[in-house]
N, C-alpha and C positions, 0 to 999 in steps of 0.2 A: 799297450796299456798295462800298468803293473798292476798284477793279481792280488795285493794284499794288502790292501786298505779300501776301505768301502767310505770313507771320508772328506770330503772335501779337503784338498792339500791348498797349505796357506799361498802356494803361488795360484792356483784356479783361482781361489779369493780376490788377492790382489787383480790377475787380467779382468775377473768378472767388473770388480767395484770402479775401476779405472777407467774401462770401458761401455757398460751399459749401463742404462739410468735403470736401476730396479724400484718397480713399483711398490712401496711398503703399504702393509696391511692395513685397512682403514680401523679406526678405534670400533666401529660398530660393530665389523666383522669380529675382530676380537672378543667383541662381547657375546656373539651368538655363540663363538665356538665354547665361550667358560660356561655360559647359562647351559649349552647342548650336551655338555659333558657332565655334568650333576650326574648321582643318582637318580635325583627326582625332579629333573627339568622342570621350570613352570614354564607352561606355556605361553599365560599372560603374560607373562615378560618378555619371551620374546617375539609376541604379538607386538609389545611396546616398543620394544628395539628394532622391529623392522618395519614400524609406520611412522619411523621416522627418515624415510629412506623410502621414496617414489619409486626408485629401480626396484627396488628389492620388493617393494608391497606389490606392484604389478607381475612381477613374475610370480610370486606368491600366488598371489588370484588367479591368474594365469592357466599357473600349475593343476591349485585348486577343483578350476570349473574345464580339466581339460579330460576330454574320453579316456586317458590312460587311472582317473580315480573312477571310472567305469559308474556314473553316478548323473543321473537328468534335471537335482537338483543343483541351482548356481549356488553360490556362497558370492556375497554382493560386502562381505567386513575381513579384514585380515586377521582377524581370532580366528572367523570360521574357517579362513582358509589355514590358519595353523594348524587348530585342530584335527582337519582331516585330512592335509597332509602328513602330522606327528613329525616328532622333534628332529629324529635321521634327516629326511628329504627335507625339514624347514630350512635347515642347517647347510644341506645341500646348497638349495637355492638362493642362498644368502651367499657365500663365498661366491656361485657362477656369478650371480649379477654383479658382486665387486670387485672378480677380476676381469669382466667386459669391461664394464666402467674404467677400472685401472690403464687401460691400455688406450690411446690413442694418439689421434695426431698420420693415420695411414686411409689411402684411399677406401673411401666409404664400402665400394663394391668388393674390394677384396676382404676389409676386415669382415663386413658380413657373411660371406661365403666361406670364412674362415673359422667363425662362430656358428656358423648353421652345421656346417661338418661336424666342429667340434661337441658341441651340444649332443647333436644325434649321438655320437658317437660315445661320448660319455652316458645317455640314456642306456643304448647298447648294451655295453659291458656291464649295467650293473645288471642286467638281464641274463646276462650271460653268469656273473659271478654269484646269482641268486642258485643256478642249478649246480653248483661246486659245493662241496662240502668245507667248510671254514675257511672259507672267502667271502669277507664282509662286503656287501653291494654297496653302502656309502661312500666304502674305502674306494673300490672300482670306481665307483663314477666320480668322485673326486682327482683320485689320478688321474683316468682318462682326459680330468677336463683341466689339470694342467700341466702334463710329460709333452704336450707342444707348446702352453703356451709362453714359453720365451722365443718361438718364432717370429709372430709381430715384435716383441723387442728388439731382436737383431733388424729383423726390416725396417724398423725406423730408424735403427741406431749407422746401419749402414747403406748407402745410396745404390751399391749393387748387388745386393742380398737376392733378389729377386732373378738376377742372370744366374745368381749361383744355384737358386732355388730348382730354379727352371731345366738347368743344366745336369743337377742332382738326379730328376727324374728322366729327363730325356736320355741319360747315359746311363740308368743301372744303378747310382752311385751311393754310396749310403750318403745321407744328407749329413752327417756328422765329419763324414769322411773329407766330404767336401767342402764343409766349415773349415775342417782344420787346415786346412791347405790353403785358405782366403781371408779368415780371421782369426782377431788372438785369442776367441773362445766359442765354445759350441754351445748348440742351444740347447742340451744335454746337461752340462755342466749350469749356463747359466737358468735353466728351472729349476735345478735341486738346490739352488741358492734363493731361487724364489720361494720357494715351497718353507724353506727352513728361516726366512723372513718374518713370512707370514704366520710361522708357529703352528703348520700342519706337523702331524707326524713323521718323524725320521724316513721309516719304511716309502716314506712316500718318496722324498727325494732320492732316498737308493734305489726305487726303480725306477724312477727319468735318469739318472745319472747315466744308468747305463742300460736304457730300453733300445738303442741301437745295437748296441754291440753283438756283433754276427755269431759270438761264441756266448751267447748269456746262460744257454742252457748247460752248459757244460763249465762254468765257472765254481768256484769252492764257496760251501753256505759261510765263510768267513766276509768273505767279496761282496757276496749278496743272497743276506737270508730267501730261507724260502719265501715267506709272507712275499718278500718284495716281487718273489719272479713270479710267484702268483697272478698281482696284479700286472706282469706285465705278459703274462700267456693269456688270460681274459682280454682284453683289450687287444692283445692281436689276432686271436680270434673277432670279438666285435670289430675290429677292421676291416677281417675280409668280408663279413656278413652283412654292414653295410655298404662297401665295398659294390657288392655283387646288386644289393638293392637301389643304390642309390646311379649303379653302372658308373662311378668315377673312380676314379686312382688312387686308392692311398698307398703310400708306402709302406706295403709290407710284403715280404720277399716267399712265394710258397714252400722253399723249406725252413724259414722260421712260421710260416704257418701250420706247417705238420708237423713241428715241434712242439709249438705249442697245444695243438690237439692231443696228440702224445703223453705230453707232463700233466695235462687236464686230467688223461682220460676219459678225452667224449667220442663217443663211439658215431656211427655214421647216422644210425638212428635218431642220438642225442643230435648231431648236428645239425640235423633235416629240422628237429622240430624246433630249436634257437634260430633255425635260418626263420621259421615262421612267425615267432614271439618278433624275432626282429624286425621284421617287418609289419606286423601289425603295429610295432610299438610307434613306425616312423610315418605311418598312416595316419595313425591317432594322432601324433605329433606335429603334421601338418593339418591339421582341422584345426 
């Protein structure tokens, strides 16, 4: 992998666009992210913007009336439930429901299993990324929630994505490793093509670009600024801590896990009491 450019090179372009159908940004989404980035967001607007949008209002209320706003009153209108979620987590929940939506056409049980993971998982890390010092939580659970997902792309886009997937884990292998060896692009390359579609932040796609890569910690901040490795030592941290809660497999290798602790600087104590926020949060989360 060459160390010096942190860019998407016009040939990744070409294999991505050639071969995967990428989901482009819905105009709503669009507009939540312009109204969410004001100064002075109003809220009523994008109350307005997202009760035009069933997915989006229901996650909203959702969210809203769910134990993690630690609250016994419901909120029964999507103002209220703006309101007391505030514009960060509106904003949040706006992009998750339009890139579930985005994706489809894959067996029911696996895409849910595949958004229940990821969802927690992006919960997680913003949890994780709240106890860091200038590491923004939005930014975390945003990446989190989409440095995998051009995985269902590839699984729709190719009929045995799923051997390789399968084969990735059962052998060790980095799942990137083993794209490359099967397809004409990884799912790496093709999210930070998603990500930069959809008019998220740069930072974000340079840390899916290269959130496999075995040597990330030891790369030049030319390659990939810090912000980027940030979110991506959060999130493998909240890896293994739902990981361990959840007793399933994710892929993440324990010496990029103590790297990641490492660059953090969370000490054993810090980790003991994230491993409990984490799991309360995924307690809450299934009520």
């Amino acid at each position: 992998m060459p160390l010096n450019r942190s860019e998407l090179s016009q040939e990744d372009l070409q294999k991505v666009i050639a071969t995967i159908d990428i989901p482009s940004c819905p105009e709503m989404v669009g507009e939540v992210l312009q109204e969410g980035q004001k100064d002075d967001p109003d809220q009523g607007r994008l109350a307005e913007i997202i009760c035009n949008d069933v997915g989006m209002s229901a996650a909203a209320l959702k969210l809203a009336n769910s134990p993690l706003f630690g609250t016994s009153s419901p909120v029964s209108t999507v103002r209220k439930a703006v309101e007391r979620l505030g514009t960060k987590n509106v904003v949040c929940v706006a992009v998750a429901s339009a890139l579930r939506a985005s994706i489809t056409g894959l067996p029911t049980a696996w895409i849910e299993q595949f958004w229940k993971q990821t969802m927690l998982l992006a919960l997680a890390s913003s949890l994780v990324a709240r106890r860091q010092f200038g590491i923004s939580a939005d930014a975390a659970y945003t990446y989190a929630l989409f440095h995998d997902a051009a995985i269902p792309l590839m699984m729709r886009r190719f009929p045995n994505y799923g051997e390789v997937l399968e084969k990735s884990r059962g052998e060790g292998i980095a799942l990137n490793l083993a794209e490359e060896q099967y397809f004409p692009c990884s799912h790496p390359v093709v999210g930070a093509l998603l990500v930069r579609n959809w008019g998220l932040p740069p930072i974000l796609g340079q840390a899916i670009r290269f959130h496999h890569e075995t040597d990330v910690y030891d790369l030049p901040d030319r390659t990939l600024p810090g912000g980027a490795l940030s979110l991506i030592a959060v999130t493998q941290v909240a890896e293994q801590l739902v990981s361990e809660v959840l007793d399933e497999n994710f892929e993440i290798r324990d010496a990029l896990f103590e790297r990641a602790i490492d660059f953090l600087g969370i000490s054993d104590d810090d980790l003991d009491e994230l491993r409990h926020r984490v799991a309360t949060a995924i307690e809450s989360a299934a009520n």
